[in-house]
C-alpha positions in Angstrom: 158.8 -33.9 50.9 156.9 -37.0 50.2 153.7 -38.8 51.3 151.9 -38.6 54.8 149.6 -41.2 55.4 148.1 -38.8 58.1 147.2 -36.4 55.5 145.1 -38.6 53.4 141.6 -39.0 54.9 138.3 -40.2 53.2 135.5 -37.8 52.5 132.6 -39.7 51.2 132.6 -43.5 49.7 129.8 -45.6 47.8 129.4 -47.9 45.7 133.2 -49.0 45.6 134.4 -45.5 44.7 136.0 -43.6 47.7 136.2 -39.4 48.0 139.9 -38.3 49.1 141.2 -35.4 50.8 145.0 -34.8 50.8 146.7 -31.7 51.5 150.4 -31.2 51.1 153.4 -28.4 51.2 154.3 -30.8 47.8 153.6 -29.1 44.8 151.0 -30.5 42.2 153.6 -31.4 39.7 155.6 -33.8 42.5 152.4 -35.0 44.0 151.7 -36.0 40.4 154.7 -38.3 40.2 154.2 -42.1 39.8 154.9 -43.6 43.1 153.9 -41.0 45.8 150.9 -42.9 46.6 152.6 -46.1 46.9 152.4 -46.2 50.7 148.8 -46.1 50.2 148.6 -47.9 47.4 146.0 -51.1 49.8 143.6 -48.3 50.0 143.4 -46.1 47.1 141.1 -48.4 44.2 141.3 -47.3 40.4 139.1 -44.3 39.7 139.1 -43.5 43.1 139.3 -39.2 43.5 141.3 -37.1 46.0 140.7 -33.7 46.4 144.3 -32.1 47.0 145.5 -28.6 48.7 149.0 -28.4 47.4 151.9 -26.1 48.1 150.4 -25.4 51.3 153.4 -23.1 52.3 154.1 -21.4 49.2 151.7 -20.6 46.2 148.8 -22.6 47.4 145.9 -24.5 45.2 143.7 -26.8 44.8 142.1 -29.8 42.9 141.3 -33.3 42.1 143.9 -36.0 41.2 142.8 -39.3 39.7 143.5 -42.7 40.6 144.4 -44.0 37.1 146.4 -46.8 37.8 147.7 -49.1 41.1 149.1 -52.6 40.3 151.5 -54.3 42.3 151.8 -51.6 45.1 152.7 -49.2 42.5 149.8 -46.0 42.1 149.4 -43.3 39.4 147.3 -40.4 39.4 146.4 -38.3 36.5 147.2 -34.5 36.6 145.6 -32.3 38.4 142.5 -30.8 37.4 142.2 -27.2 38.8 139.5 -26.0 40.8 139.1 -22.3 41.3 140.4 -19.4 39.0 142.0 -16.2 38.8 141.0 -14.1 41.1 141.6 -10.4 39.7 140.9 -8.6 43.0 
């Protein structure tokens, strides 16, 4: 899949720094490509964090990608940094 503006929303900004949420049936690794945020690449500011829910319809997680880089219309995020664990239950 790619992008959908309409999944992006903000969650919290001060001080120049905006709070994503994006949620996704895109895995980590593809939302992780350069160039998936380029459609939103006149809102989302270096350093910038979105909080992600990935692979919504198979093997579902979470975390926080960071803006790392957006010049000329073109964004990078780092990796994802996982939140939760394993859960052995």
């Amino acid at each position: 899949m790619a992008y959908q503006s309409k999944d992006l929303s903000v969650l919290a900004y001060a001080n120049g720094f905006t709070l994503w949420h994006y949620t996704t049936v895109d895995t980590a690794a593809v939302v992780d490509t350069e160039d998936y945020f380029n459609d939103a690449s006149h809102m989302l500011r270096v350093g910038d964090m979105i909080m992600a829910n990935v692979d919504t319809d198979g093997t579902p997680a979470a975390g926080i990608f960071l803006v790392n880089a957006n010049a000329a219309g073109v964004v990078d995020v780092a990796d994802i940094t996982a939140v939760g664990g394993t859960d052995t239950d």
